[in-house]
C-alpha positions, 0 to 999 in steps of 0.5 A: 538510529535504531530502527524496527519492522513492522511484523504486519506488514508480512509475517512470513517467518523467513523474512522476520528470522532474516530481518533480525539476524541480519539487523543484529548489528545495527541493532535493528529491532521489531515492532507488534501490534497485536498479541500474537505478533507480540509473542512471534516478535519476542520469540525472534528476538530472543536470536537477536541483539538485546538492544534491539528495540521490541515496540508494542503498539496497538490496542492492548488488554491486560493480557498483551501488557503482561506478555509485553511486561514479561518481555523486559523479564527476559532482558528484551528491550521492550517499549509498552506504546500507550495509544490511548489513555485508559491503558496506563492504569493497566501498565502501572496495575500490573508492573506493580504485581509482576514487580517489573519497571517497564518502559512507556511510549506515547503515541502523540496525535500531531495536527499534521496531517496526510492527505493521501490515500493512506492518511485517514489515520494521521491528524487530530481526527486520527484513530490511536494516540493521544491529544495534548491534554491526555499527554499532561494527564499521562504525565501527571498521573505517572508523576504521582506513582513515582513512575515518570522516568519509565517514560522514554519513548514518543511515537507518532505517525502521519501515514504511509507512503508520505509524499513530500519531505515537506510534509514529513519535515513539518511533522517530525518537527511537531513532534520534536517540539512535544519530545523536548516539552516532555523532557522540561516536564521531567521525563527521561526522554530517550527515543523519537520513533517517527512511524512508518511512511517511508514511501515506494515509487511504484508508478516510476514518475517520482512524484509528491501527486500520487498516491504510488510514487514519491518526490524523495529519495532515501537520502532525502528522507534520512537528511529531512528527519534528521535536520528536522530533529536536530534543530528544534533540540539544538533550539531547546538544548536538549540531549539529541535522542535516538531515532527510531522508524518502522518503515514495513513497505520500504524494507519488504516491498522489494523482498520478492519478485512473483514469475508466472507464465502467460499459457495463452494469448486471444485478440479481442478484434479479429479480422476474419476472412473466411465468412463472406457478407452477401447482401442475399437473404437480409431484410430492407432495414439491414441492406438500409444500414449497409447502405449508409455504411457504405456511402460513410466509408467512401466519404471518410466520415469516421464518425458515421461510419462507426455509428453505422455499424453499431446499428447494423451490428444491432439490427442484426442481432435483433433478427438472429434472436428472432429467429430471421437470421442464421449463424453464417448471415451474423458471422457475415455482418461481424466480419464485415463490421470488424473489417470496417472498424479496422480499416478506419482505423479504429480498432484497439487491438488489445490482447489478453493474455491468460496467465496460471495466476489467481489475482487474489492470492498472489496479489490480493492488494491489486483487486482489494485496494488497487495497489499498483504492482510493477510487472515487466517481461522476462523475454524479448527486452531487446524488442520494442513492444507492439502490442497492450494488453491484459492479464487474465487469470485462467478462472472465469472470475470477471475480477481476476485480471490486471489492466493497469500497468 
């Protein structure tokens, strides 16, 4: 096993620095995307084991297959990913001037397919790799170059946060079939890299139905690969290859931990006791309504009781902006109707907490794609919680707020 991380999933240079040092041993490498990951990719590595695997994936233009191609100059274990066709007359155009024998990967596309919200990209439909007929292309075209052992890597990926190990053992068994095919077809097959996927039980309920949690352990997810791989290459007799994967969110999700302080707390239902409601200086509608309020509340009817006072509430407004009403009468009727609310029982005392902490910069994925972060107190563990409530951010921005635990 010779794994890598994904430099997009956090390109803080401290966790990178750190992922390579500490993963020397196991030989751990990293993977690119882009051209300036590739270079901040090479620069790290250089610190790191030579064996360690730099894999180049994403679209690619011929100045990130020359930096790729330079990567093997500097004796980097460096895999030039094809993601679709086009790009293979590139590597061989420019390995060919630079007088460098690289080494290829293919990104397969698999019929297997993730249906979660993180999925859109795996299947037959999916955005980057190649379907079975660009794959013999591929082959052909580096048969006829002489170039066919450069090709050593077969990468595929069905999605992140995979839900079962169902699911990921059917996949990774397709693309054992497509590993052991194109080692018959005559190329130097060395590596399996099953993508990311390794998923994050966010939500604590260790289920296959949601999109944040996940029916496996990591135990469970290394045993389902590897079984996976092992039977279909026993079954073929081919030579069992390394396994490669580039799990991002299962090393660095747990990498830090955010503590922020809740300045201030307000209930949103207060009951008040210093405004009396006196039923001089209302108007035959609203005394009507109090009327009605008042015969529900004695017969218990919840119901009536709470469509009573949303009319009261209303009618009382209504007079406020035309004038009929002052501040104290209305203050009256929203005590009165707050008082009412919670003696039935009706009431939801949540409390908003007003916390020094910009939603968007500090957890961006929470208010971008509702990424469920656990949040849990740092005081009073030892007491029961009586109180839900809300996080808001001290801006008046109607987004910044976590409600969802």
């Amino acid at each position: 096993y010779q794994g890598v991380y994904p430099v997009k999933c956090n390109q803080d240079r401290f966790i990178i620095e750190d992922i390579v040092e500490f993963g020397s041993s196991f030989r751990f490498g990293l993977e690119a995307g882009s051209k300036p990951e590739i270079l901040l990719a090479m620069s790290c590595l250089c610190k790191g084991n030579p064996e360690a695997f730099l894999v180049c994936n994403g679209f690619k233009d011929s100045e990130y297959i020359s930096l790729a191609l330079f990567g093997r100059k500097l004796e980097l274990n460096t895999v030039i990913v094809l993601e679709q066709e086009e790009e293979l007359d590139l590597v061989i155009d420019l390995s060919q001037k630079m007088n460098v024998r690289p080494v290829i990967g293919l990104r397969a596309k698999l019929r297997t397919k993730h249906s979660g919200h993180f999925g859109s990209t795996s299947g037959e439909k999916g955005k980057f790799g190649l379907t079975t007929i660009q794959i013999l292309r591929v082959v052909r075209k580096l048969s006829q170059v002489g170039m066919l052992d450069c090709l050593q890597l077969l990468h595929f990926h069905i999605g992140s946060q995979i839900p079962s190990t169902a699911l990921l053992s059917d996949g990774v068994a397709e693309a054992a079939q497509l590993y052991c095919e194109l080692v018959r077809l005559g190329a130097h097959m060395k590596v399996i890299d099953i993508g990311g996927g390794l998923g994050i039980d966010y939500d604590g309920s260790k289920s296959g139905e949601s999109d944040l949690s996940v029916a496996y352990s990591l135990e469970e997810y290394a045993a389902a690969v590897v079984a996976s791989v092992r039977f279909v290459c026993d079954q073929k007799s081919v030579k069992h290859p390394v396994i490669c994967s580039e799990s991002g969110r299962a090393i660095v999700s747990h990498h830090s931990v955010l503590i922020f302080e809740a300045v201030s707390a307000g209930q949103q239902h207060e009951t008040p006791t210093d405004h009396q409601f006196m039923l001089e200086g209302y108007s035959e509608e609203v005394r009507g309504d109090y009327e009605n309020l008042y015969g529900a509340a004695m017969r218990g009817d919840r119901e009536s009781c709470l469509l009573y006072v949303d009319q009261l509430k209303q009618r009382c407004v209504e007079g406020f902006k035309e004038g009929s009403l002052s501040i104290e009468q209305l203050a009256g009727v929203d005590g009165l109707c707050e008082w009412v609310i919670k003696a039935i029982g009706a009431s939801d005392p949540v409390l908003t907490y007003h916390v020094n902490l910009s939603v968007f910069t500090s957890i961006p994925d929470f208010w971008g794609i509702d990424q469920l972060f656990p949040i849990v107190p740092i005081h009073k563990l030892d007491q029961r919680p009586v109180a839900r409530g809300i996080l808001s951010d001290l801006t008046c921005d109607s987004d910044g707020k976590i409600d969802k635990f």
